[in-house]
C-alpha positions in Angstrom: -21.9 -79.0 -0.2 -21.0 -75.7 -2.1 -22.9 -74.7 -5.1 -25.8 -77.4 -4.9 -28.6 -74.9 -5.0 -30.2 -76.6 -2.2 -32.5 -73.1 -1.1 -34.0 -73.4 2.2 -35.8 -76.7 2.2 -32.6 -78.3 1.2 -30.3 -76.2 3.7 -33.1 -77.3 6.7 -32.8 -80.7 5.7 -29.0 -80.8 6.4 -29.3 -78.7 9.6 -32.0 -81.1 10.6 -29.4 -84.0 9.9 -27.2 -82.4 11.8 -29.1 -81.5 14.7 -30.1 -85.5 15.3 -26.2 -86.7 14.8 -23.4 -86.5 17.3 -21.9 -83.3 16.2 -19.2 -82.5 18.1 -16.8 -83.7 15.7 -18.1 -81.9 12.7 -15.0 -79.5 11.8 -15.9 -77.9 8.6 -19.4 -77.3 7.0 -19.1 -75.4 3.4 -22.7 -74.2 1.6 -21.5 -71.8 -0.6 -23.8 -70.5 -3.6 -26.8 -72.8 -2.2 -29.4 -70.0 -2.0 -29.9 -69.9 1.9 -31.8 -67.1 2.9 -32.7 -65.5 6.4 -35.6 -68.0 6.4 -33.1 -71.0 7.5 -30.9 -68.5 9.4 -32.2 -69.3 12.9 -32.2 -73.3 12.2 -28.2 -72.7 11.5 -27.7 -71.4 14.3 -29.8 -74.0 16.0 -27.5 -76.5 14.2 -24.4 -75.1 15.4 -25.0 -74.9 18.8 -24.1 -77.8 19.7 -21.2 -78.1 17.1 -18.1 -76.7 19.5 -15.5 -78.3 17.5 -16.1 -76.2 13.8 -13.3 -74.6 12.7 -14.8 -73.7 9.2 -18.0 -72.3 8.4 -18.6 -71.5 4.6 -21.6 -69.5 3.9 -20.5 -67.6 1.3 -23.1 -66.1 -1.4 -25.8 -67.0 0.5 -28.7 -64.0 1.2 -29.0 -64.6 4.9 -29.2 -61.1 5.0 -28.4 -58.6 8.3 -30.4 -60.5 11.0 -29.3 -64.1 9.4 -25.6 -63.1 9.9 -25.9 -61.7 13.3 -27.8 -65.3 14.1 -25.1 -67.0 12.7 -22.1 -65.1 14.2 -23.8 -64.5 17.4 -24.1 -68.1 18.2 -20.7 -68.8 17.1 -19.7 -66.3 19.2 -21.0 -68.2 22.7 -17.8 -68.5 25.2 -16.3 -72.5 25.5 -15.2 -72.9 21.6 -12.0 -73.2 20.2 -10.8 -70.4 17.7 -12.1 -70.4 14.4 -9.4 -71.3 11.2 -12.6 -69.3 8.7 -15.9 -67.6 8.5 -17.1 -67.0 4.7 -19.8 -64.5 4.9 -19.0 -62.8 1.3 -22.5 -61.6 -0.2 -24.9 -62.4 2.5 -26.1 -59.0 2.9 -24.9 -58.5 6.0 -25.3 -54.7 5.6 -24.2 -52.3 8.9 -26.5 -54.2 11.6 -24.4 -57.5 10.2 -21.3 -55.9 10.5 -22.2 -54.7 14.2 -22.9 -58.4 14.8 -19.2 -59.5 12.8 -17.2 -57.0 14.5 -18.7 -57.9 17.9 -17.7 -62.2 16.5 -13.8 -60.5 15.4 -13.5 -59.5 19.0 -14.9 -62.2 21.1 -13.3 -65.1 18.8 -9.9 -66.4 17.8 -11.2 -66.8 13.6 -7.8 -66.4 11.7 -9.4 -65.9 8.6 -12.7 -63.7 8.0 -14.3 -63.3 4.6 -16.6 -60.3 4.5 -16.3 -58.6 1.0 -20.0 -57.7 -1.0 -22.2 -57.1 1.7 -23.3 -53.9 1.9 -21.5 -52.4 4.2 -21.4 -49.0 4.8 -19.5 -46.3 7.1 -21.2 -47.3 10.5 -20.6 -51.0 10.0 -16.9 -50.6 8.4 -16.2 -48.1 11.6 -17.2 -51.6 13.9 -15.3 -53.6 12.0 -11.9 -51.9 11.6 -12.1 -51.0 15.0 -12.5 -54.7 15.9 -9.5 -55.6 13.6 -7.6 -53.2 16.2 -8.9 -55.8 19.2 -7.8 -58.9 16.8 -4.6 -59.6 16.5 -5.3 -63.3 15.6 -6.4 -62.4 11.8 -4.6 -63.2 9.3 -6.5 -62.9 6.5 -9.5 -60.3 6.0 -11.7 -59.4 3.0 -13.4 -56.5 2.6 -13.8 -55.8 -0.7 -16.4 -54.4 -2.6 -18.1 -52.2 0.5 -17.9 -48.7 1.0 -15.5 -48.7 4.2 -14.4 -44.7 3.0 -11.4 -42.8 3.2 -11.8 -42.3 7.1 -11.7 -46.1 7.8 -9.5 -46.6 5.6 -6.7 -44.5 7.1 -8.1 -45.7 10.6 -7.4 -49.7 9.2 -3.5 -48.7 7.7 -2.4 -47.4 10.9 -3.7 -50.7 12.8 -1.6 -52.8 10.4 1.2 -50.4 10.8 1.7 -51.4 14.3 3.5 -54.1 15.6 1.4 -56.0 17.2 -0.7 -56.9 13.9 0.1 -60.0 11.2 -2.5 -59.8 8.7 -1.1 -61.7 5.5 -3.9 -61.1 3.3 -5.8 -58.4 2.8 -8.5 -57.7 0.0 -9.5 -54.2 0.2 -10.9 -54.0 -3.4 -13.6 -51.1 -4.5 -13.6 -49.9 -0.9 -14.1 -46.2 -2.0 -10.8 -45.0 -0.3 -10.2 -42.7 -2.6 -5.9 -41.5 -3.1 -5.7 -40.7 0.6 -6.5 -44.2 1.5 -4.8 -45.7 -0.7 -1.4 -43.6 0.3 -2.1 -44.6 3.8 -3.1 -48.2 3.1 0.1 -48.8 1.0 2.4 -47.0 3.4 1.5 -49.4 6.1 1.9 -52.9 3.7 5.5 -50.9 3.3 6.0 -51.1 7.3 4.2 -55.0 7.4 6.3 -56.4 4.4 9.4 -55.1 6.3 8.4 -57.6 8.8 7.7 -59.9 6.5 4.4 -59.9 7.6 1.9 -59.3 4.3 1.8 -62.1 1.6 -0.7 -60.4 -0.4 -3.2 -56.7 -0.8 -5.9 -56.4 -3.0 -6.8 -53.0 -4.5 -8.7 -51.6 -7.5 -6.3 -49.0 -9.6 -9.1 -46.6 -9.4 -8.4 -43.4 -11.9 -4.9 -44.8 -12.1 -3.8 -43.9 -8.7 -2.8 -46.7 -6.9 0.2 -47.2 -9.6 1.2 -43.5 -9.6 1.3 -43.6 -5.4 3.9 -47.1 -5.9 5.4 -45.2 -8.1 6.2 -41.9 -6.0 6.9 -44.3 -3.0 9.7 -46.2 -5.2 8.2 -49.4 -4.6 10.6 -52.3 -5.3 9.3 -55.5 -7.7 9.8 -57.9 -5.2 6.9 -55.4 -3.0 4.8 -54.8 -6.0 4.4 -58.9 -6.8 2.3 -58.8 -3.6 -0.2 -56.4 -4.7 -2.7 -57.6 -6.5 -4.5 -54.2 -8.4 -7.6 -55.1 -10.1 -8.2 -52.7 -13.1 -12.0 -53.9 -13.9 -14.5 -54.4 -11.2 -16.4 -55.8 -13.8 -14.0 -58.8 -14.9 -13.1 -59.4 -11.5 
């Protein structure tokens, strides 16, 4: 049901339609792009209540804004379900108190795959959720892009995936406002994870030019820099 512009009379529809049918089988529910807003938040997590079996929950581009997300998570969040495969929350607002909410979902759940980029996030919400990645060695795949995590949580996040006990394979930590220091940080640690074979693919923005002059000094092979993915133009993105 992605991109049907169903707004919240349409989305409460479907939740109601969900809440009358036997719903322990539904798996996957995907309403990206369909204008939900915080309005319909506490009817989704109404609706997913009693859905134990989802393993993917798309709700991508949707305004649900802080209080929507923490709904949403918060009920997923309820002991008794299986882990998660993916939660898309890219631009629903989630701003810090979402991020509270998401880093308190990271930690409580097995979800592989978390999608958080364009939301507003700021120091006190990136803090919550890097230091949940350090109690979630399930993820896999984590974007943050576009959110001003800082140079401070960005150092804090590289020496998580530095250790061993971590296997994120895809990371998108594009416009994050690391700044160089970050970034030196952030690739040195996709240097110790690729050694493990453990990073399939890093997103960063080439901001000023840096990114390519820190590969560079750190004599990064071609086989390591095919992973990296440096967007040059937030705008084209």
């Amino acid at each position: 049901m992605n991109n049907n512009d169903t707004g919240d009379i349409g989305a409460d529809v479907v939740l109601g339609c969900i809440l009358a049918a036997p719903r322990a089988s539904l798996v996957e529910l995907r309403m990206k792009s369909n204008g939900i807003t915080s309005a319909s938040a506490p009817s989704l997590a109404k609706a997913l209540l009693g859905v134990t079996a989802i393993s993917i929950l798309d709700l991508r581009d949707n305004p649900i804004g802080p209080a929507g997300v923490a709904n949403v998570v918060n009920m997923l969040a309820t002991p008794g379900r299986p882990p998660m495969e993916m939660l898309g929350l890219t631009g629903c607002y989630a701003g810090n108190e979402g991020a509270k909410a998401l880093a308190g979902f990271m930690v409580r759940t097995g979800c592989r795959r978390v999608l958080a980029g364009s939301n507003d996030i700021g120091a006190t919400g990136a803090r919550a959720i890097v230091r949940a990645v350090g109690l979630s060695p399930q993820i896999r795949a984590l974007d943050l892009s576009h959110n001003s995590l800082g140079t401070k949580c960005a150092i804090c996040l590289a020496r998580m995936l530095a250790g061993p006990g971590f296997a994120i394979e895809d990371l998108n930590l594009e416009d994050i406002s690391m700044g160089e220091e970050g970034a030196k940080h952030i690739l040195a640690a996709f240097r110790k994870a690729g050694c493990r074979g453990k990073m399939r693919r890093l997103v960063l923005q080439n901001e000023d030019g840096y990114v390519e002059s820190i590969m560079t000094r750190m004599k990064f092979t071609a086989e390591e820099k095919e992973v990296i993915s440096i967007e040059r133009d937030y705008w084209n993105y």
